[in-house]
C-alpha positions as CSV (number, residue, x, y, z in Angstrom):
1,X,-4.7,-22.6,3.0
2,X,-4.8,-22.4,-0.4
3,X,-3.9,-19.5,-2.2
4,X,-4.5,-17.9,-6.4
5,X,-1.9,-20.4,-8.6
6,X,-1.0,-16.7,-10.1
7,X,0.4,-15.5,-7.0
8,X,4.0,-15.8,-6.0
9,X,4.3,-16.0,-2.7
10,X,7.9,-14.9,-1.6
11,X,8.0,-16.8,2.0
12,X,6.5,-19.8,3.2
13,X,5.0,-18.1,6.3
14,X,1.3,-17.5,6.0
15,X,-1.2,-16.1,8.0
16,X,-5.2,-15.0,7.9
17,X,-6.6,-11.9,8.5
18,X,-8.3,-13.5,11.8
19,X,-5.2,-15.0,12.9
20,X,-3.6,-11.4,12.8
21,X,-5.9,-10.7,15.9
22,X,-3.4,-12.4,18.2
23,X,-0.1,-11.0,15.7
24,X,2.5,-11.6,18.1
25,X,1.2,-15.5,18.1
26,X,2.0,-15.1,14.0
27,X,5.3,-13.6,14.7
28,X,7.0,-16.2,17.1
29,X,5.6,-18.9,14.3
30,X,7.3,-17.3,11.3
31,X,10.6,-17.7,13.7
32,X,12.2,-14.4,12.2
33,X,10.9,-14.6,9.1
34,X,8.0,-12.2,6.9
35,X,4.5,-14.2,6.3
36,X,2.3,-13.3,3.4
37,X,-1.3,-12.2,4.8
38,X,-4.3,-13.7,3.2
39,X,-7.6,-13.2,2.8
40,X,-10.6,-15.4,1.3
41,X,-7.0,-17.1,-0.1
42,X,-6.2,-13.8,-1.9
43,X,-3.0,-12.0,-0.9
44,X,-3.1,-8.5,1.1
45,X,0.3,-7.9,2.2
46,X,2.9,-9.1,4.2
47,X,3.9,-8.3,7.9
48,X,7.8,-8.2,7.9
49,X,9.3,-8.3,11.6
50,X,11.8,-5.9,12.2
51,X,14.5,-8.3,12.8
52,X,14.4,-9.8,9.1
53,X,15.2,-6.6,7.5
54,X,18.4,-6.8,9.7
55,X,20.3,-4.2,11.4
56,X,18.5,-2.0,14.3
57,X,19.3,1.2,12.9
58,X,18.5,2.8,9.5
59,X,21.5,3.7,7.2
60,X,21.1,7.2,5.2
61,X,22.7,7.7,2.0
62,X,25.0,11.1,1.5
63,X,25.4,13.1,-1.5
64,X,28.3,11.2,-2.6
65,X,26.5,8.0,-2.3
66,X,23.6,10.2,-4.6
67,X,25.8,11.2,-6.8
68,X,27.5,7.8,-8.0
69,X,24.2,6.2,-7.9
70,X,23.1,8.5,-10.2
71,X,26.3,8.7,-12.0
72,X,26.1,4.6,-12.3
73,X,23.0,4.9,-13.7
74,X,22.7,7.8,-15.8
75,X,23.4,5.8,-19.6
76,X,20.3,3.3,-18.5
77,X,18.6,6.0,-17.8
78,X,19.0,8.4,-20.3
79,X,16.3,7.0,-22.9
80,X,13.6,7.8,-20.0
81,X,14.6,11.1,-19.9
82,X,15.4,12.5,-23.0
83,X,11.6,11.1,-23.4
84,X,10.2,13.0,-20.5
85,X,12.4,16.2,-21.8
86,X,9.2,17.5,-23.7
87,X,6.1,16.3,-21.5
């Protein structure tokens, strides 16, 4: 299938539309792995299967992990929003 030289894809797993009809079928293909979608060779999306995100169970930041995130960041930032200050 040929797809638009502009796009990147970012896997080498690709499906169609129709072949999404039978998506478990497009699953066990990509072996793990996420597959760009196409349609009339255009990319839509991408169907990621759970297991290459990794991990079964969603981590949450705390406050602390907030705060030196924002703390990390907060001289890259700080251009932005001295701009946004007056809007």
């Amino acid at each position: 299938m040929e797809h638009d030289p502009m796009t990147r894809l970012l896997t080498k797993n690709i499906a169609t539309m129709t072949e999404l009809r039978e998506p478990q079928k497009v699953l066990d293909r990509a072996g793990g792995e996420a597959v760009a979608i196409m349609k009339n060779s255009k990319l839509v999306g991408y169907l990621v299967p759970a297991e290459a995100i990794g991990g079964d169970e969603a981590e949450y930041a705390t406050m602390d992990d907030v705060m030196r995130a924002i703390e990390a960041t907060r001289e890259q930032a700080a251009p932005v929003l001295d701009y946004l200050k007056d809007k």
